[in-house]
ChimeraX commands (.cxc) that place a marker at each C-alpha (Angstrom):
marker #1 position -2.82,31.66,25.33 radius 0.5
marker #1 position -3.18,32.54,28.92 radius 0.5
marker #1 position -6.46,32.06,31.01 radius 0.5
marker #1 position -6.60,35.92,31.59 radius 0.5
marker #1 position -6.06,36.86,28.34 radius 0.5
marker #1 position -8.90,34.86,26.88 radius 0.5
marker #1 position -11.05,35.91,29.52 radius 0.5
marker #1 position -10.48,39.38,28.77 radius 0.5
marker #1 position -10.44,38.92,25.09 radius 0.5
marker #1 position -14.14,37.45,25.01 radius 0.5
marker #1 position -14.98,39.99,27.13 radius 0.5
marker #1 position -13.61,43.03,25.50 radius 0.5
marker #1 position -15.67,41.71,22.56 radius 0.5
marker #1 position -18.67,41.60,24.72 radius 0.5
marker #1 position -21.02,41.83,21.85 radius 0.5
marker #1 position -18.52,41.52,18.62 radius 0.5
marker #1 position -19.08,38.71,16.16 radius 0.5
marker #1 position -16.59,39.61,13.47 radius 0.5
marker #1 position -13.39,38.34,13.55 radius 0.5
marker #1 position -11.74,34.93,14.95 radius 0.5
marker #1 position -11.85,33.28,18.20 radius 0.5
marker #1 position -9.05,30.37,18.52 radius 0.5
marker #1 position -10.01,27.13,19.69 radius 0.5
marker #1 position -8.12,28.13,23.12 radius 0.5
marker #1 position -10.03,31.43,23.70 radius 0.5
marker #1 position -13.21,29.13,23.66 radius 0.5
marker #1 position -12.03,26.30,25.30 radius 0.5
marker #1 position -11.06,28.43,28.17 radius 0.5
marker #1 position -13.72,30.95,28.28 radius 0.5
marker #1 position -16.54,27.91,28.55 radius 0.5
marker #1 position -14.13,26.31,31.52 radius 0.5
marker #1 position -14.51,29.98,33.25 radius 0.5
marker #1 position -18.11,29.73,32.42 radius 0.5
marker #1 position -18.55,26.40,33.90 radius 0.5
marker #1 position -16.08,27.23,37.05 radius 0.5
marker #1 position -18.68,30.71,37.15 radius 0.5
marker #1 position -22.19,28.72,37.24 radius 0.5
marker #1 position -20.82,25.93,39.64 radius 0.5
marker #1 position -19.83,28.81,42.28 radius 0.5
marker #1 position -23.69,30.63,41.78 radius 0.5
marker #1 position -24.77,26.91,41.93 radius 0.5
marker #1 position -23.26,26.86,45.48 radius 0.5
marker #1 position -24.23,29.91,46.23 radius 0.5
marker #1 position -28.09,28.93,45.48 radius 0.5
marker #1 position -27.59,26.17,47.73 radius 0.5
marker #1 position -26.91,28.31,50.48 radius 0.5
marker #1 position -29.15,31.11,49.72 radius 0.5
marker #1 position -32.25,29.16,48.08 radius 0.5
marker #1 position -34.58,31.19,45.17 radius 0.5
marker #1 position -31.77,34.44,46.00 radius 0.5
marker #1 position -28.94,31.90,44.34 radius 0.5
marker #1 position -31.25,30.93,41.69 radius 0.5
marker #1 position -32.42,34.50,40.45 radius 0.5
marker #1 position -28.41,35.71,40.35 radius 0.5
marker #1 position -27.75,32.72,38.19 radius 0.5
marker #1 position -30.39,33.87,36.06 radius 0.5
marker #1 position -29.01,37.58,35.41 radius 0.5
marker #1 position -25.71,35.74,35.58 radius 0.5
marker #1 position -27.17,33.72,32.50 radius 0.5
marker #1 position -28.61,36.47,30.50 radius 0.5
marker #1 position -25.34,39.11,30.92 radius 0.5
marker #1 position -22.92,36.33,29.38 radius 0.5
marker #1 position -25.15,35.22,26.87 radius 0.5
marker #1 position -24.40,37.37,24.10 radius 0.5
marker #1 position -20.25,36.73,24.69 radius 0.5
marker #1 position -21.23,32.94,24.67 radius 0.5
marker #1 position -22.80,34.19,21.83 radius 0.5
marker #1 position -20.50,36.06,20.04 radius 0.5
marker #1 position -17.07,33.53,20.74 radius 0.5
marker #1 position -18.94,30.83,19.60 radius 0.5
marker #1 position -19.66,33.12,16.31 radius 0.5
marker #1 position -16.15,34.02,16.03 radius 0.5
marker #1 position -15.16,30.23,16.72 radius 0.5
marker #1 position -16.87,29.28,14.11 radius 0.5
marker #1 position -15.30,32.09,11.45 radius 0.5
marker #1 position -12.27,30.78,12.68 radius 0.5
marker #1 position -12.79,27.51,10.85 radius 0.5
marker #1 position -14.23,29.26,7.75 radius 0.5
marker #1 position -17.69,28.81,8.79 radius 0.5
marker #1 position -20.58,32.09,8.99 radius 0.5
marker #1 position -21.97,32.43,12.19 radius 0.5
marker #1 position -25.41,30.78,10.56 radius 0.5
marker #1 position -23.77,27.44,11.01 radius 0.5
marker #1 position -24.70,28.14,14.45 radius 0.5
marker #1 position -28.35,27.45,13.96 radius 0.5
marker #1 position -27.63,24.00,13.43 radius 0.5
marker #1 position -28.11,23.93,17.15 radius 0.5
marker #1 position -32.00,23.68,16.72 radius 0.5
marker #1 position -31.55,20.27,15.27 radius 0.5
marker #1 position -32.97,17.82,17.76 radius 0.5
marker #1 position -29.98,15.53,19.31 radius 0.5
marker #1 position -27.75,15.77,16.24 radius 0.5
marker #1 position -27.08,19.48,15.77 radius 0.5
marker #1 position -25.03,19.64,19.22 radius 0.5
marker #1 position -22.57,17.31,18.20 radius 0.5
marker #1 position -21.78,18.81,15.06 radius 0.5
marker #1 position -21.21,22.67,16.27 radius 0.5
marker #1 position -19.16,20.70,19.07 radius 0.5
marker #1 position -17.19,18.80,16.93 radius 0.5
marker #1 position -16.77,22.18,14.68 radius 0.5
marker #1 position -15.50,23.72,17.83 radius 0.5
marker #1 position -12.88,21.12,18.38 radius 0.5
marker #1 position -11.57,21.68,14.80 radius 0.5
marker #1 position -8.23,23.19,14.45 radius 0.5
marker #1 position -7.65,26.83,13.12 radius 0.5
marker #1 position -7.73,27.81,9.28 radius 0.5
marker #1 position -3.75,27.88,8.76 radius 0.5
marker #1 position -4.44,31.04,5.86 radius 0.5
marker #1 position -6.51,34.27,6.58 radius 0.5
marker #1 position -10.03,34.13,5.79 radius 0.5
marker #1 position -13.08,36.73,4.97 radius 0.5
marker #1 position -13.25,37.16,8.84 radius 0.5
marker #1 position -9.37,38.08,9.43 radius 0.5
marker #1 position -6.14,36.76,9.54 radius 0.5
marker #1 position -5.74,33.35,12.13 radius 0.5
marker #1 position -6.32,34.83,15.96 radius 0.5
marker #1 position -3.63,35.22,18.58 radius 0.5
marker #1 position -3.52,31.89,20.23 radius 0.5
marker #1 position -3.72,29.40,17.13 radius 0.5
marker #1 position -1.48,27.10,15.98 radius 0.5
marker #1 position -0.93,29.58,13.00 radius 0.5
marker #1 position -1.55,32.95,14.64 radius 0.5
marker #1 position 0.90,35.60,16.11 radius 0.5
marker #1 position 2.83,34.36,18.99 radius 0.5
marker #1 position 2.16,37.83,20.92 radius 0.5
marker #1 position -1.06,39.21,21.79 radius 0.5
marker link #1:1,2 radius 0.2
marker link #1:2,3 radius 0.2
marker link #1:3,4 radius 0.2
marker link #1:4,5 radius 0.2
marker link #1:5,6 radius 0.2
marker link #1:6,7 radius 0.2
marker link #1:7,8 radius 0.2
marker link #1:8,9 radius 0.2
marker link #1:9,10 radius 0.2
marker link #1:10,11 radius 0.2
marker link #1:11,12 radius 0.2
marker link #1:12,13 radius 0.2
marker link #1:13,14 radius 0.2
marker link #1:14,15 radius 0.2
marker link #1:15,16 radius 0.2
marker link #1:16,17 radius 0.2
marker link #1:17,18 radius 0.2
marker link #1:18,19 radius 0.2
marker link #1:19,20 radius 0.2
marker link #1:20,21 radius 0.2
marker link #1:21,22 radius 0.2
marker link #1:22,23 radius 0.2
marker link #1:23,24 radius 0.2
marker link #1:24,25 radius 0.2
marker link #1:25,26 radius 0.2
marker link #1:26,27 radius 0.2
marker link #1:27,28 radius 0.2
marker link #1:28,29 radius 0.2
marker link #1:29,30 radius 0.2
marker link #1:30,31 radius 0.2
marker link #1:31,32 radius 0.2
marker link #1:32,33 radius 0.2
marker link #1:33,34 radius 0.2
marker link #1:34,35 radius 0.2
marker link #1:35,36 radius 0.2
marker link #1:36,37 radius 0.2
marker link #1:37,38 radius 0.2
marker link #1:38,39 radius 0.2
marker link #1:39,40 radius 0.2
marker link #1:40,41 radius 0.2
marker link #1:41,42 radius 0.2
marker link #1:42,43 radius 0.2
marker link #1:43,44 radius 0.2
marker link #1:44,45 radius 0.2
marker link #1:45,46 radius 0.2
marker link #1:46,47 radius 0.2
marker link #1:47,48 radius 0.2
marker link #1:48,49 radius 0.2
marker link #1:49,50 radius 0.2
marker link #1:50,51 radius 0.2
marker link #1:51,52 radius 0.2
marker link #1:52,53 radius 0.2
marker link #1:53,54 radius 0.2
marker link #1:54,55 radius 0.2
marker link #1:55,56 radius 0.2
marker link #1:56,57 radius 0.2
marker link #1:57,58 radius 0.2
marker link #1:58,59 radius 0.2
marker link #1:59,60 radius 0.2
marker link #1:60,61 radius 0.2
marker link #1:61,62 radius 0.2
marker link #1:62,63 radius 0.2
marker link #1:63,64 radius 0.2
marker link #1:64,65 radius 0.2
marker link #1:65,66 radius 0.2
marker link #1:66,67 radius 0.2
marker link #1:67,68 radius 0.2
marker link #1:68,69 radius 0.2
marker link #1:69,70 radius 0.2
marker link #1:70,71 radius 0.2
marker link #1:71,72 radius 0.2
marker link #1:72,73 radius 0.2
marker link #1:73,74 radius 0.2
marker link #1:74,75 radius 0.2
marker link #1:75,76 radius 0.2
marker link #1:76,77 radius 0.2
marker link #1:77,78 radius 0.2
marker link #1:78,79 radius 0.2
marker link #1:79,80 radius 0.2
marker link #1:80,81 radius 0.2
marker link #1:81,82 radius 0.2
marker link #1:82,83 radius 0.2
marker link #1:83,84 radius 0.2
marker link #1:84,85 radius 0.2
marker link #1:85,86 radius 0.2
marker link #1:86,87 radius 0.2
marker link #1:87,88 radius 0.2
marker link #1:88,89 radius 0.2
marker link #1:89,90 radius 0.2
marker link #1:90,91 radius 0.2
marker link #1:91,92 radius 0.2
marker link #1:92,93 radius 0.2
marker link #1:93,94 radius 0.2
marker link #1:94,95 radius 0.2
marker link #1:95,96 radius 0.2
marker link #1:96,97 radius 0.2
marker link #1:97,98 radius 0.2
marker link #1:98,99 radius 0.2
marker link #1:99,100 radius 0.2
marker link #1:100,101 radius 0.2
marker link #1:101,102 radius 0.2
marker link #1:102,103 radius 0.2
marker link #1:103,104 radius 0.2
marker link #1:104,105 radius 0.2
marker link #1:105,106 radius 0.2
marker link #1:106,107 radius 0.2
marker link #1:107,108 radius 0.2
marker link #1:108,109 radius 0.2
marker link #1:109,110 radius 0.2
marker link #1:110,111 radius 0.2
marker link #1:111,112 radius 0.2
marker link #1:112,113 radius 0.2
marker link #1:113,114 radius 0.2
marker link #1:114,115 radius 0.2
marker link #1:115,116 radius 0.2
marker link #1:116,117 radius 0.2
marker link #1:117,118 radius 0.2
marker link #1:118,119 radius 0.2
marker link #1:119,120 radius 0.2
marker link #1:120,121 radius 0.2
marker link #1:121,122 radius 0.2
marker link #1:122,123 radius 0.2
marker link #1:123,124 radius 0.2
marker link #1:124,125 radius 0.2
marker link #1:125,126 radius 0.2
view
């Protein structure tokens, strides 16, 4: 899977949580994310409480795609999306959706679709 075509699949879903999201299309949509913040982080350097507000909005616009892939990673591995809540577990809960997220695809189609474009066992073209 290329960069620009998971970019553009998480964002085409802005807001979708059904379906699968292969471990590449969230691998590589968090390094954009990370590549996105560290650029507004430089940018608040320059520009002082101005940087910090547009990493803010910047914050709150992708949070329901971080959302949502994260959702869809998770079907992916035969997991619901309330798996996700494990993340209010103090220290522990963390590591396990991160491990979860380093899991390989479900070879077989699940309840949330056949394996995703970009797996190990999905179609080889998008």
């Amino acid at each position: 899977m290329t960069p620009q075509y998971a970019i553009q699949s998480v964002l085409s879903q802005y807001i979708g949580f059904s379906g699968r999201a292969s471990r590449s299309e969230y691998w590589i949509w968090w390094g954009f994310m990370v590549v996105v913040f560290v650029a507004i982080g430089a940018l608040a350097l320059l520009f002082g409480s101005t940087g910090s507000i547009v990493a803010g909005l910047v914050g709150l616009v992708f949070f329901l795609p971080n959302l949502a892939v994260m959702v869809r990673r998770l079907h992916d591995i035969g997991r619901s999306g309330f798996w996700l809540l494990l993340v209010f577990i103090p220290f522990i809960g963390g590591l396990i959706i991160f491990v979860f997220m380093l899991l390989d695809s479900q070879s077989e189609p699940n309840k949330w679709g056949p394996p995703p474009y970009g797996s190990t066992y999905g179609p080889r073209t998008p």
